[in-house]
C-alpha positions in Angstrom: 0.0 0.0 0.0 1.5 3.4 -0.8 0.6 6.7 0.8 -1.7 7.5 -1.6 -3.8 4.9 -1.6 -4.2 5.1 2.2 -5.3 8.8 1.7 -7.9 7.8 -0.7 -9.3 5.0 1.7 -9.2 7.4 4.1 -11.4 10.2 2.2 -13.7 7.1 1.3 -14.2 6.5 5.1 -14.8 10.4 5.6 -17.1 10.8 3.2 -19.0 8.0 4.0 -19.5 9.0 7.6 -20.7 12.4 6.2 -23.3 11.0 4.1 -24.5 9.1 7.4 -24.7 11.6 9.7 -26.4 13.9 6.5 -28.7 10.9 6.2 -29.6 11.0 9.5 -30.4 14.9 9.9 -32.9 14.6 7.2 -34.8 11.9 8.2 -34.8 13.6 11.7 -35.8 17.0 9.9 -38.6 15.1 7.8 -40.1 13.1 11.1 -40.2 16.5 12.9 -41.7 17.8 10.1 -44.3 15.1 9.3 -44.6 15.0 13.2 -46.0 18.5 13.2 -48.1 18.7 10.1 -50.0 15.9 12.0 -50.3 17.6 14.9 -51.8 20.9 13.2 -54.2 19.2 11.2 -55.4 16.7 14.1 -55.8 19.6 16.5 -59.0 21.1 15.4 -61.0 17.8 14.7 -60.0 16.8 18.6 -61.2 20.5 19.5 -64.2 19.6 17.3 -64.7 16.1 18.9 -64.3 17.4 22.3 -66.7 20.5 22.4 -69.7 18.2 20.8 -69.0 16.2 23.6 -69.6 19.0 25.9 -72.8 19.8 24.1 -74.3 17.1 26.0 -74.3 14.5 22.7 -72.4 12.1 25.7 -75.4 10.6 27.9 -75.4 11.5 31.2 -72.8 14.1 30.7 -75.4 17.0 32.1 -76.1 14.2 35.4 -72.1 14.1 35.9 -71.4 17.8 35.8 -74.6 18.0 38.6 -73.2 15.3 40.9 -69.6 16.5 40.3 -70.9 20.3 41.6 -72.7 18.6 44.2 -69.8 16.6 45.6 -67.4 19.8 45.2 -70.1 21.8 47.2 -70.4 18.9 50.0 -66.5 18.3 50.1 -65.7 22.5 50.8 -68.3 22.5 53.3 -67.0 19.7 55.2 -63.2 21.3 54.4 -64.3 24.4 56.2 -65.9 22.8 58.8 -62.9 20.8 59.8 -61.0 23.4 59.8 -63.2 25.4 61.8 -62.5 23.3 64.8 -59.4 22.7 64.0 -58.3 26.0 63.5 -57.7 27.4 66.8 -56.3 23.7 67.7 -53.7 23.7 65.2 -49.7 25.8 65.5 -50.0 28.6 62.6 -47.4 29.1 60.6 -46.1 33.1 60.0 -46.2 33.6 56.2 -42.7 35.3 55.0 -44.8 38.2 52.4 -46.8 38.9 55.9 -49.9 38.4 57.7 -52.0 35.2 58.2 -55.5 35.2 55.9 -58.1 34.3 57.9 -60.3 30.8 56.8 -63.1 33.0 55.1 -60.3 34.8 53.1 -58.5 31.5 53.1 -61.5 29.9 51.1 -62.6 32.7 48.8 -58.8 33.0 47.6 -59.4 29.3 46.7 -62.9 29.9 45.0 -61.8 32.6 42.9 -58.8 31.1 41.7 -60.8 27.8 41.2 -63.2 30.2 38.9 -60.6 31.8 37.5 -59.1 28.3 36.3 -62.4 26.8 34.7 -62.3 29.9 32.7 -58.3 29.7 31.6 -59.4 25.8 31.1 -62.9 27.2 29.1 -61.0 29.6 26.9 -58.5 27.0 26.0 -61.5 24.8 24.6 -63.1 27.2 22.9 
């Protein structure tokens, strides 16, 4: 073997692992690609599927939304019972932005930002 054939092998062996890794970055580019056209066109049919849905064309679905307020309802009243009795029993912990809320506060704060979450979660949807 001369010199020169052992620099031609070795361009052979370069250029070969340039065509694989060129290979490879455009089948990742057209996957990524195909990925996302997918994803675009599959997005408003799902939107579409999932509002009829909440149109009340799934039985029962008007019955589940009544017992799931129902059971929300029961389960906060029962929270701020509990901690009614408790809260006098219980050490409180000083907050480090300030002063303590009180449980009324405590459980408005938490209905607002639970209303203010069903309509982030409604807007999304719509």
């Amino acid at each position: 073997m001369t010199a020169d054939s052992v620099e031609v092998q070795m361009d052979q062996s370069n250029s070969d692992g340039t065509t694989k890794r060129l290979a490879r970055a455009v089948v990742a580019s057209a996957a990524s690609g195909a990925i996302a056209y997918a994803i675009r066109k599959a997005t408003p049919m799902l939107r579409e599927k999932l509002q009829s849905m909440g149109d009340g064309s799934v039985p029962g679905a008007e019955t589940l939304g009544k017992a799931k307020d129902a059971v929300s309802e029961k389960v906060e009243a029962a929270t701020s019972a509990v901690t009614d009795r408790l809260g006098s029993g219980t050490p409180t912990q000083s907050r480090s932005r300030g002063g303590t809320l009180s449980n009324k506060e405590r459980e408005d704060r938490q209905r607002r930002r639970a209303q203010h979450r069903r309509e982030r979660q409604k807007a999304l949807t719509s």
